[in-house]
C-alpha positions in Angstrom: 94.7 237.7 267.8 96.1 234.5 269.0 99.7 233.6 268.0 100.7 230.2 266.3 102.9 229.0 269.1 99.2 229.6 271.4 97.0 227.9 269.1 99.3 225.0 268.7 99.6 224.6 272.4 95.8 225.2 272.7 95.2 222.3 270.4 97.5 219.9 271.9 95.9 221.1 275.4 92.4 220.2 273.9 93.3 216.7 272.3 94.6 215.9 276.0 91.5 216.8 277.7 89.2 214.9 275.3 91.8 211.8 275.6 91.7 211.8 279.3 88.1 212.2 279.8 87.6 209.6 277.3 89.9 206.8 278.2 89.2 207.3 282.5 85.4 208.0 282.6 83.5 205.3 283.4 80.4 206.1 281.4 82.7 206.0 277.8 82.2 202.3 277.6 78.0 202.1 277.9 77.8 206.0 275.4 80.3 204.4 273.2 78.1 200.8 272.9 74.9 202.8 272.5 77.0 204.5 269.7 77.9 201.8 268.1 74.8 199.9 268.4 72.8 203.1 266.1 75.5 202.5 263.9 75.1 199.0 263.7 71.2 199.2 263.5 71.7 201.6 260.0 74.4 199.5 258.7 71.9 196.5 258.9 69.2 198.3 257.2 71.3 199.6 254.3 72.4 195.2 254.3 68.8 194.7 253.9 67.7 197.4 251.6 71.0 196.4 249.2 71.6 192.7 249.8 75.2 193.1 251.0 76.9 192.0 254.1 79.7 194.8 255.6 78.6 195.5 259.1 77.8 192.5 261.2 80.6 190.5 259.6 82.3 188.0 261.9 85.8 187.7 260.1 86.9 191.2 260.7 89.4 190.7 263.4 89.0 194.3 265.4 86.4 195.6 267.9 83.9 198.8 268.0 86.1 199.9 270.5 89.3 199.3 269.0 87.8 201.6 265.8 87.8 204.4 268.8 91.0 204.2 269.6 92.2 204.0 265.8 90.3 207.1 265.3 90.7 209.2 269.0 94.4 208.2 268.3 95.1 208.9 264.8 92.9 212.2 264.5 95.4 213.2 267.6 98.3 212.5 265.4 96.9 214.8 262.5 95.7 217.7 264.8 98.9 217.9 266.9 101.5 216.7 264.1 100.3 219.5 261.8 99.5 222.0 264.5 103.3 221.6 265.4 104.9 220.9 262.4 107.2 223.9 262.2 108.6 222.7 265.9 109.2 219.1 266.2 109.2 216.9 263.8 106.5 214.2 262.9 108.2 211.0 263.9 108.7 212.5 267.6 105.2 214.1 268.0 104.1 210.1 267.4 106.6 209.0 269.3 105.6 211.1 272.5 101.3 210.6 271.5 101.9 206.8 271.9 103.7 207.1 275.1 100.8 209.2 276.0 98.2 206.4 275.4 100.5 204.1 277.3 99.9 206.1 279.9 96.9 206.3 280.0 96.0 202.9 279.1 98.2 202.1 282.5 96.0 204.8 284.2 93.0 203.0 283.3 93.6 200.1 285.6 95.0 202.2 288.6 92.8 205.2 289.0 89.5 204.0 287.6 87.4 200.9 288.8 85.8 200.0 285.5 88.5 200.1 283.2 91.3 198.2 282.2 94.4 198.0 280.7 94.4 196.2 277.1 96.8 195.0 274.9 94.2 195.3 272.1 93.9 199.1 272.6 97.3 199.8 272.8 97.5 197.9 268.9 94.9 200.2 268.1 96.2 203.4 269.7 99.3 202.5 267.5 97.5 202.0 264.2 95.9 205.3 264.7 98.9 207.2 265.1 101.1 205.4 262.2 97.9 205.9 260.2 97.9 209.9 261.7 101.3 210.1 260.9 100.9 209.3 257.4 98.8 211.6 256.5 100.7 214.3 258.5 103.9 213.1 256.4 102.1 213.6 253.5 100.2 216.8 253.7 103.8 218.7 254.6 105.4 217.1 252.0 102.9 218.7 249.6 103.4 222.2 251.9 106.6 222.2 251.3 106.4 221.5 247.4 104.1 223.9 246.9 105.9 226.5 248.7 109.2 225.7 247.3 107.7 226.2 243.6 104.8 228.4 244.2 101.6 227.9 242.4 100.9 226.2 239.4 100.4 227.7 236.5 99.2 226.5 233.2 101.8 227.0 230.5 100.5 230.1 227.6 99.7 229.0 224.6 101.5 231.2 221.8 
């Protein structure tokens, strides 16, 4: 059996890997427009079939790939903030994820020919982790209520 402190640091370990691989490889920008463009193709069908306009909507001010990093970033937040919640506490575990996507968003434009640094992403990568964090401030608040006053019960009836 695998101890908290191991899982924890498996899961940060595994949120790295995936972050890595998909901000330097090359490929991530053609698989994520292929992606995007299925998505894209249903979303217009649905417009069709309903008569409403959502998807191809030119007064939305973000990117497909900006949604990426909003969700890469901010599913990082709620994986690692709750994985290490007994240890460190929220605020830092965002603290040291963004500095992680600067990092990488910096490695982008040394190590890798096809990829840049972007402003844009690094707004996004940030959205994602204050949205992450949120939820991750939430769901231990609610831990901690319910473990302070144990379960609810309904009140008897005399």
């Amino acid at each position: 059996m695998l101890s908290a402190r191991l899982k924890s640091n498996l899961t940060i370990a595994s949120f790295v890997a995936v972050a890595i691989v998909l901000s330097m490889s090359g490929r991530m920008p053609s698989l994520w427009a292929a992606a995007v463009a299925r998505f894209l193709r249903l979303g217009m069908f649905i417009e069709r079939r309903f008569a409403v306009d959502f998807i191809d909507r030119g007064d939305l001010g973000f990117q497909a790939d900006e949604v990426g990093h909003v969700i890469l970033w901010g599913a990082g937040m709620v994986v690692i903030g709750l994985a290490t919640r007994k240890r460190f506490r929220a605020d830092v575990v965002a603290v040291c994820l963004f500095a992680a996507s600067l990092g990488l968003e910096i490695a982008q434009g040394v190590f890798t020919p096809t990829r840049t640094m972007a402003v844009g992403d690094l707004i996004a990568n940030a959205t994602g982790i204050m949205a992450g964090l949120s939820v991750v401030v939430i769901t231990d608040l609610m831990l901690t209520l319910v473990s302070n006053t144990g379960p609810l019960r309904s009140a008897k009836t005399a």
